[in-house]
C-alpha distance (Angstrom), angle and dihedral (degrees) to the residues before:
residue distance angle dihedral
X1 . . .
X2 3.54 . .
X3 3.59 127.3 .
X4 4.01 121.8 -116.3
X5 4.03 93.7 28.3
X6 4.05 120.7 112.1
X7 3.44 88.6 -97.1
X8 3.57 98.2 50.3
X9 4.03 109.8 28.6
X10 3.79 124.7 -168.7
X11 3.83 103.7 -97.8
X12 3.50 103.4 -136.0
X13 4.05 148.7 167.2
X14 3.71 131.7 -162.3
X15 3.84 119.4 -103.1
X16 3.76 90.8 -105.7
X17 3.68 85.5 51.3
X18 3.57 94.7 -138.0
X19 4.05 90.5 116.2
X20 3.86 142.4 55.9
X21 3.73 125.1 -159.4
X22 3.20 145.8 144.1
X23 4.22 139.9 -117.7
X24 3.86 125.4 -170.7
X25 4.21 121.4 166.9
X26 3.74 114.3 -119.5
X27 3.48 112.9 -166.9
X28 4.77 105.4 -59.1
X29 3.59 82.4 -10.4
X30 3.93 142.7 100.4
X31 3.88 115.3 -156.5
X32 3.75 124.9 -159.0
X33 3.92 118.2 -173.6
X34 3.69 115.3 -161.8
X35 3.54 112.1 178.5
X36 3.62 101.4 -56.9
X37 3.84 93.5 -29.1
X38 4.17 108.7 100.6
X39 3.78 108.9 -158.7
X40 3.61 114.9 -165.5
X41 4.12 128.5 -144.3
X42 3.60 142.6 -176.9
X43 3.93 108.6 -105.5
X44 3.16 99.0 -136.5
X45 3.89 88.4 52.3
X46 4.01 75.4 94.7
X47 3.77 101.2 72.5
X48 3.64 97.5 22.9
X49 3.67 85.8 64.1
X50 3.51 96.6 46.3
X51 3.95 94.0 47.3
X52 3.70 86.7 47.2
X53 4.27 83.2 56.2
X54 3.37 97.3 55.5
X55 3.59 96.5 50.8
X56 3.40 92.7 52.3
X57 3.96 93.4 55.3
X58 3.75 100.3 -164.3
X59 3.83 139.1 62.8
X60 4.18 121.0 -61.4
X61 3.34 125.4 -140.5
X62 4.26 98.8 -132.3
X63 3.55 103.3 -143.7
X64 3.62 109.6 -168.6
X65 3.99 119.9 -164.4
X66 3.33 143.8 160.9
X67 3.96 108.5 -99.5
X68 4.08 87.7 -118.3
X69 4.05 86.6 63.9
X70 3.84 123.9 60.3
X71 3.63 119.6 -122.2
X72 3.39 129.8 -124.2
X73 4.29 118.6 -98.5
X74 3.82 123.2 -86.5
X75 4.25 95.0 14.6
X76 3.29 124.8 125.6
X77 3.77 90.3 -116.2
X78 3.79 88.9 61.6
X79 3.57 92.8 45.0
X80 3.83 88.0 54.0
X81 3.85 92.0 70.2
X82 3.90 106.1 24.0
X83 3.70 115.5 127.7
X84 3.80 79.6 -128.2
X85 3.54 94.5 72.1
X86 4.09 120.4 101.3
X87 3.86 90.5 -103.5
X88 3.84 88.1 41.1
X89 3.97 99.7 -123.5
X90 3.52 135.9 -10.1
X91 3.63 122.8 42.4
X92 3.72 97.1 177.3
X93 3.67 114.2 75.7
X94 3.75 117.3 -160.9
X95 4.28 109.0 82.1
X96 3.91 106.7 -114.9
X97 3.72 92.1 21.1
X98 4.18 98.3 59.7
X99 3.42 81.2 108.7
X100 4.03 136.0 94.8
X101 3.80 97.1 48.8
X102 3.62 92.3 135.8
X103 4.30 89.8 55.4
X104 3.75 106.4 40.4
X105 3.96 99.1 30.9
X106 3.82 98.6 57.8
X107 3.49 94.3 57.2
X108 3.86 98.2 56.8
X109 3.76 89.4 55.5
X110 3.92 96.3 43.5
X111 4.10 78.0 61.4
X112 3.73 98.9 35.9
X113 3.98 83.1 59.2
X114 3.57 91.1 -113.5
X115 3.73 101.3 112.3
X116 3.35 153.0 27.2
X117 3.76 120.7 -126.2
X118 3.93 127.3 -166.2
X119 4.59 111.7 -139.9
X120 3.72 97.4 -144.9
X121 3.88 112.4 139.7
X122 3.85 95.0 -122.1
X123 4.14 139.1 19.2
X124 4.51 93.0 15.0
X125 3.79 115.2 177.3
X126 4.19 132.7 -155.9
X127 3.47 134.4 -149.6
X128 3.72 122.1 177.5
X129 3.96 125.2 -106.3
């Protein structure tokens, strides 16, 4: 069975490692289940994200927020909703759960062998490999 299907999820836990989830690709689309809470992505958020890495050449601060609060310049969570982005804003999907791009995202590509993560329990960074 392949990996990253709804059969098979990616097993995954946040940087902090204070969470587990998991992320599967259905069709365009990118699911996370948290618990009972589904957040929804852009599939392609995978290698835009990772392109986006390598250009920046150098660690990035993640960022994670909720989408109701506005991250902080320059972090991946920012970069997740910029109008600068290839799909021009939001990555995330589902209204009141765009948010979080910068905590659930990182992850995937840390295990897709993408990325590099840091483990710290608060304010962890990524860089690509």
């Amino acid at each position: 069975m392949t990996e990253g299907t709804k059969d098979s999820p990616w097993e995954l836990v946040t940087a902090p490692g204070s969470s587990s989830y998991t992320m599967f690709i259905e069709g365009d689309e990118l699911v996370c289940q948290v618990g009972s809470t589904t957040l929804k992505y852009q599939a392609r958020a995978i290698d835009d994200l990772t392109a986006w890495l390598g250009e920046q050449g150098d660690w990035v601060p993640l960022g994670a927020a909720d989408e109701s609060k506005s991250p902080a310049d320059g972090t991946v969570e920012a970069w997740g909703r910029s109008e600068s982005n290839p799909v021009g804003g939001w990555y995330g999907l589902r209204k009141g759960y765009r948010g979080r791009f910068g905590m659930y995202l990182p992850p995937l590509l840390e295990k897709l062998g993408k990325a590099e993560l840091t483990h710290d329990a608060r304010n962890n960074s990524m860089r690509a490999l």
